[in-house]
C-alpha positions, -999 to +999 in steps of 0.1 A: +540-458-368+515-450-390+475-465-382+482-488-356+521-503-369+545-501-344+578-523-346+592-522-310+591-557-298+581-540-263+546-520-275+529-552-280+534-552-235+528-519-233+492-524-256+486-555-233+496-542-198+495-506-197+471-496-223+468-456-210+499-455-226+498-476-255+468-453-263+487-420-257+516-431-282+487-436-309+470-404-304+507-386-307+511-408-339+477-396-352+490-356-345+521-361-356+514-379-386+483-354-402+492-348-438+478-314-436+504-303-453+530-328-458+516-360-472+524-391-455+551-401-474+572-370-476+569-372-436+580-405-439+612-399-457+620-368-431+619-404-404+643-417-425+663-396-425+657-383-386+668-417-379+694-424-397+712-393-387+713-412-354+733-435-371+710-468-355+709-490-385+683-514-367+660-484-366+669-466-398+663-504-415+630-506-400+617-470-413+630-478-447+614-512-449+579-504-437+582-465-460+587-489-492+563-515-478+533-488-467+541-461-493+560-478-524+591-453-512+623-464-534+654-471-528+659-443-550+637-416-531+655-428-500+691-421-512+673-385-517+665-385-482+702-397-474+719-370-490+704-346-467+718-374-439+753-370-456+754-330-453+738-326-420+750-356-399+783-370-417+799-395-431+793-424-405+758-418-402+753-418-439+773-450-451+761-472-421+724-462-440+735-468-470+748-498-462+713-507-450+695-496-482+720-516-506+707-550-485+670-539-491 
């Protein structure tokens, strides 16, 4: 969700009809994402894998796409990311992502 990008089909309502909080989702974006001391992309990679662990491949696809898209992540750098997936969450949370990075 990085300056302004969000890919929930419902904040486009939320922006349009309740803007108080459309605006307090960008301003937790903006503290969240700082890069004070983790750039940008290395945070990005820690929301792949934060969302893949939950095994939602809809999500976890739509982090991956928009990391490689906004930040040139690989495939490669992801699979990094996975392992971590692999040890901490298990088995089905780490194939269903792979399964979605072998389609990108």
């Amino acid at each position: 969700m990085k300056e302004g990008i969000f890919f929930g089909e419902g904040m486009k309502f939320v922006k349009d009809d309740y803007p108080d909080i459309y605006d307090a989702v960008v301003g937790l974006n903006k503290a969240a994402y700082t890069g004070k001391v983790l750039d940008y992309k290395t945070q990005k990679l820690i929301a792949i894998g934060i969302v893949a662990a939950t095994g939602d491949e809809t999500a976890t696809e739509k982090q991956m796409r928009s990391g490689m898209n906004e930040l040139k992540i690989t495939k490669e750098e992801i699979v990094d990311a996975l392992r971590v997936v692999l040890l901490t969450s298990g088995m089905p949370a780490f194939t269903k992502a792979m399964k979605v990075v072998s389609k990108l």
